[in-house]
N, C-alpha and C positions, 0 to 999 in steps of 0.2 A: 385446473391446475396444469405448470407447463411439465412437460415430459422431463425426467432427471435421468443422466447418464452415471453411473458411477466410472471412472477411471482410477487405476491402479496408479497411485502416487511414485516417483522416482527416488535417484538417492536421494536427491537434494532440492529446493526449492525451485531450483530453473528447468529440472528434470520432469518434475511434479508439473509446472505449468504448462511449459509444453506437449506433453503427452494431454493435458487439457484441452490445448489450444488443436491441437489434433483432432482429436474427438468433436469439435463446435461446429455445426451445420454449416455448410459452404457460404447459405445465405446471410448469416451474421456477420455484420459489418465494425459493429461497436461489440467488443471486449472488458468486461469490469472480471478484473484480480482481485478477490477477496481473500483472508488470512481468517482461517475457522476461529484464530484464536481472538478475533474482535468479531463474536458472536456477538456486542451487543451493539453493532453500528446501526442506527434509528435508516427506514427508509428513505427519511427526504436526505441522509447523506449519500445514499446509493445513488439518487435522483441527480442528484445537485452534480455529480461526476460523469452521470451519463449523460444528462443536457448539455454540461461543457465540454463534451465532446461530438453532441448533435451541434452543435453552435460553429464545430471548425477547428478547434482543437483535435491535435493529432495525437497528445497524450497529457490527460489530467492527474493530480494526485490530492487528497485532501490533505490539510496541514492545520497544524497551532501553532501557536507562536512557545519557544521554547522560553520558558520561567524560570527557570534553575539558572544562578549560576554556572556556565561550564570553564574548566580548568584543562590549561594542554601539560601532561604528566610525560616525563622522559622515562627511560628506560629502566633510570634508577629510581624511580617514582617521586624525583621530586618537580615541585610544580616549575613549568616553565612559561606560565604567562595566564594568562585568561585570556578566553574566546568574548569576541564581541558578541551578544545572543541577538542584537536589533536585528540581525537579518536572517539567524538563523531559526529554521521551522522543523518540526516532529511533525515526520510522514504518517500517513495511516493508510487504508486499504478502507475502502475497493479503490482500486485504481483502473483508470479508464483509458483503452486505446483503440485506435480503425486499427483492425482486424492487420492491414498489410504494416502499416507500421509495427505493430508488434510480430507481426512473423520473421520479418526482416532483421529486426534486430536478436531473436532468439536465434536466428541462423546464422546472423555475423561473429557472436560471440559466445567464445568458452570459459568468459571468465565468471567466479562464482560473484554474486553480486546479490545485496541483502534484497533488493527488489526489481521489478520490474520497470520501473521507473529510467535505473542505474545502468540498464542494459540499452533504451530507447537514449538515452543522455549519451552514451559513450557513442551512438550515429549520429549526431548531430541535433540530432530532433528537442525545438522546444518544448518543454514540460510547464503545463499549464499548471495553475494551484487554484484552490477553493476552498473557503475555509472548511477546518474538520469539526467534528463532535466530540467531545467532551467523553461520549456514552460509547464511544469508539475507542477503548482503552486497549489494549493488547492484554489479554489473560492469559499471565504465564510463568505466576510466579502464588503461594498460598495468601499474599495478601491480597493479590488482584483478582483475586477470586470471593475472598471476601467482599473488596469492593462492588464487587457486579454483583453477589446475592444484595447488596443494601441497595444497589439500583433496581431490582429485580422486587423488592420488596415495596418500593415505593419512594423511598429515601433519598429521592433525587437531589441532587446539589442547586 
């Protein structure tokens, strides 16, 4: 089994990582950002992020294609358009980076930003995609916790 560090999480998610990325043996090259809260991400999607970053990619992220309808809402909540969804995709985690690329970027920027990803994008740096898993849901909410116990039970879609 490999050796586990526990580190003391920050205020905030970019606080939390890097005090991670601190802690990671000097030797590690490849970096995968996992979110506790997609406990149920299958290993060949861990795979599928670290390979495409063995491969030359400088930072991966898995994705789906987004299915919803989305709506752009003004301030006074009424609708001001629809978004085209064909090109837009729902991120998930782990997300995958060489080691100096992401240090780099957590040191350029103090802006809060929902991922990791968001931080490597705002240097320039191409962001690779792969498709995601289904079973990579974000649990964070009483029904999506449901839905993973019926994953967890067998009840696979």
């Amino acid at each position: 089994m490999a050796p586990v560090t526990v580190v003391p999480g920050g205020a905030d998610r970019q606080e939390s990582v890097a005090a991670a990325l601190a802690a990671v043996p000097a030797g590690a090259e490849i970096i995968l950002v996992h979110d506790a809260a997609r406990a149920l991400a299958p290993p060949e999607l861990v795979e599928s992020v670290a390979a495409a970053v063995r491969a030359g990619n400088d930072a991966v992220i898995p994705v789906l294609p987004v299915v919803d309808t989305v709506k752009e809402i003004g301030a006074d909540g009424v609708v001001l358009g629809t978004v085209d969804r064909s090109a837009l995709r729902a991120v998930q985690t782990p997300q995958g980076f060489r080691r100096a690329v992401l240090e780099a970027a957590h040191a350029a920027s103090s802006d809060a930003l929902t991922d990791d990803a968001g931080l490597v994008e705002k240097q320039g740096v191409p962001v690779a995609c792969v498709p995601g898993h289904t079973h990579a849901l974000k649990i964070t909410t009483p029904f999506d916790l449901v839905v993973a116990e019926a994953l967890l039970s067998g009840l696979s879609p």
